[in-house]
C-alpha positions, 0 to 999 in steps of 0.5 A: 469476488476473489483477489488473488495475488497472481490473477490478471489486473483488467480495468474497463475505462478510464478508472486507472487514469490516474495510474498509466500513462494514457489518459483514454481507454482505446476503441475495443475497450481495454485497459488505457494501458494495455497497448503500453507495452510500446517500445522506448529508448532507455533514458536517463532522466536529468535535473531529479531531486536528491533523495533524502537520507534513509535516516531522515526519510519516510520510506515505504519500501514496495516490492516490483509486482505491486508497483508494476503489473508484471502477471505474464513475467510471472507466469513465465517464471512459474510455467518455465523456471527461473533461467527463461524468466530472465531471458524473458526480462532481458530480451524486452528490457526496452518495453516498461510493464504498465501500473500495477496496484501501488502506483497511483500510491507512489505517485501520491507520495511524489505529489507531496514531496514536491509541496513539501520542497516548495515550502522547506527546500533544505529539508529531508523529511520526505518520502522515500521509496525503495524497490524492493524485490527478490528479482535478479539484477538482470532485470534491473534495465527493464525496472530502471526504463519503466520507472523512468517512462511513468516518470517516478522518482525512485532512485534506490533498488534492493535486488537480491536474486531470488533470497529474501528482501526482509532483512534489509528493510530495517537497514532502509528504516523502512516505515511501509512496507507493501507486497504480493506475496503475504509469507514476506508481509508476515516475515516484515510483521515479526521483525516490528515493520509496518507491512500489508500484502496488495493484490491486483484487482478487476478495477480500481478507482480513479484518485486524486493527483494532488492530495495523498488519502490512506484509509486505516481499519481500526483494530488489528491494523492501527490499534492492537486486536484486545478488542477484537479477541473478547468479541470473537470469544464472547460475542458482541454484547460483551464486546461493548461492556468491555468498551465501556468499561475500559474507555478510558483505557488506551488500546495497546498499537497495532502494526500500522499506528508507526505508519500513521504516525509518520504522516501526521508528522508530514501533515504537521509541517503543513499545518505549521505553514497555515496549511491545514485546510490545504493539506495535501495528506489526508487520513481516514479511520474506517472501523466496523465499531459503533460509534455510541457504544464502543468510538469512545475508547478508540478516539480517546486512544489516538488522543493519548497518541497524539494522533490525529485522524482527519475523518473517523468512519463508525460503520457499526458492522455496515459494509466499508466498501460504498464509504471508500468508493466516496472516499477514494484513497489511494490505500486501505488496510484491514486484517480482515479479507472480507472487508479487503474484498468487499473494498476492492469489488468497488474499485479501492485498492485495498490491503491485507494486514495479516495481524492479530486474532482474524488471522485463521489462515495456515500456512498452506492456506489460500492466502499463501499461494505464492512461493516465497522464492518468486520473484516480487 
């Protein structure tokens, strides 16, 4: 399999139940969501929540081509230029792009603010997301109607007509950052941020609505890649005598222990209210490592975070794809794109975090197919 950021998402059933608006795949087979693009009268939902402060907040800051499948605007965009692309948007603002890779993530992260209210109303520690996109504000109606037909609570947009988002994503204190395009993911990791590139996929798997599941890779991803380098110079053997001998030792962080550590701060406040059993976050670390020969190290690591892990997955080199399938979490990440793909052929919506010494791709490569200047 090849992902591919700018491929058509299909999907066969009811796999993305949980992620459109329809709940059966029609008659001819396609997609619940391929007849989405009906037309709607732009509304205005009232009686929403307030949001939180930015300051106080957990926000994950998602571009508009992984919350929205939005594969023939971009077509259009690259085919046609920029001036019919809006034109395109602005003429069909009324009809709301169907889900794309990120949505039953956001709806997630929704699912748990509102236990979350339920138990401390005055409190902002909250998720937050923030629409944040290249896209010129034209084409802010149409974002605006669509998020208002699936019914998302998304009150903050960052529109900055073809520059770079980047530099606002500190202004946002942005804790999670998630995009189509892996030149804007690398840009986001440079600056310290929290960042893996989406991709669309054949199929994607039906998650739960009540319980948010954010599956980690360990090295390169949670954990710096020290590890990771002696194996790729030395070889495995020399890999597990370093383990040994450095477990306890806590691995330096990698580009998403910040992420992790913003839900275990969340699942606290369950915990906090005798929860824990009925939490409804719920973290996974799925690593390559043997747990015998190397675990070690890596649990005594996330202990001297003060991190905790709800399942810790030691696959010594086995395929992480059939685990995720039984796991189904809303969001996997992994540096490298084997694992990203052998994920995502089993229907998980899996990330790339392009971080550490996996990372052989050069700038013309083919994970940097999409030009930083398209809209996201």
């Amino acid at each position: 399999m090849s992902l591919n950021n700018s491929q058509t998402l299909t999907v066969s059933g009811q796999d993305l139940t949980r992620n459109g608006s329809s709940t059966n795949s029609s008659s001819s087979g396609r997609a619940p969501w391929d007849n989405a693009r009906v037309v709607l009268k732009p509304s205005t939902p009232t009686r929403k929540p307030k949001p939180p402060k930015p300051e106080n907040a957990i926000t994950i800051a998602v571009s508009s081509r992984v919350l929205f499948n939005m594969e023939k605007e971009q077509q259009i965009y690259e085919h046609q230029g920029m001036e019919d692309y809006i034109k395109h948007q602005v003429e069909h603002e009324t009809e709301p792009f169907s889900a794309g890779p990120a949505f039953s993530f956001i709806k997630a992260l929704e699912a748990v603010n509102t236990r979350l209210r339920e138990l401390y109303p005055d409190s902002e520690e909250l998720f937050d997301v923030v629409l944040m996109t290249n896209n010129h504000a034209n084409v802010g109606l149409r974002l605006i109607n669509t998020i208002n037909h699936h019914r998302l609570f998304i009150e903050r947009f960052c529109m900055t007509g073809g520059n770079s988002p980047i530099g606002y994503l500190k202004a946002y204190h942005t804790n999670l950052y998630l995009s189509a395009d892996p030149v804007k993911v690398r840009e986001a990791l440079g600056e310290g941020i929290a960042a893996a590139t989406m991709f669309t996929q054949e199929k994607m798997k039906e998650v739960s609505e009540t319980q948010l599941r954010v599956a980690f890779d360990g090295d390169a991803v949670l954990f710096s890649d020290e590890s990771e380098r002696i194996y790729k110079a030395h070889g495995l053997d020399k890999f597990f005598e370093h383990e040994k001998a450095h477990e306890n030792k806590p691995l330096d962080h990698g580009p998403l222990k910040g992420f992790l550590e913003a839900l275990g701060k969340l699942q606290k406040k369950f915990y906090d209210k005798g929860q824990r059993m009925d939490c409804p976050i719920r973290t996974y670390l799925v690593t390559a490592r043997s747990a015998a020969s190397s675990g070690t190290r890596a649990l005594k690591t996330l202990r001297s975070w003060g991190l905790e892990i709800d399942e810790a997955l030691f696959l010594a080199g086995a395929p992480k794809g059939p685990m995720l399938e039984k796991i189904r979490p809303h969001i996997f990440f992994d540096d490298q794109m084997f694992h990203v793909e052998g994920a995502a052929e089993m229907g998980t919506v899996a990330c790339h975090v392009p971080y550490g010494i996996a990372q052989r791709v050069t700038k013309k490569g083919t994970m940097n197919e999409e030009t930083s200047s398209a809209p996201k």
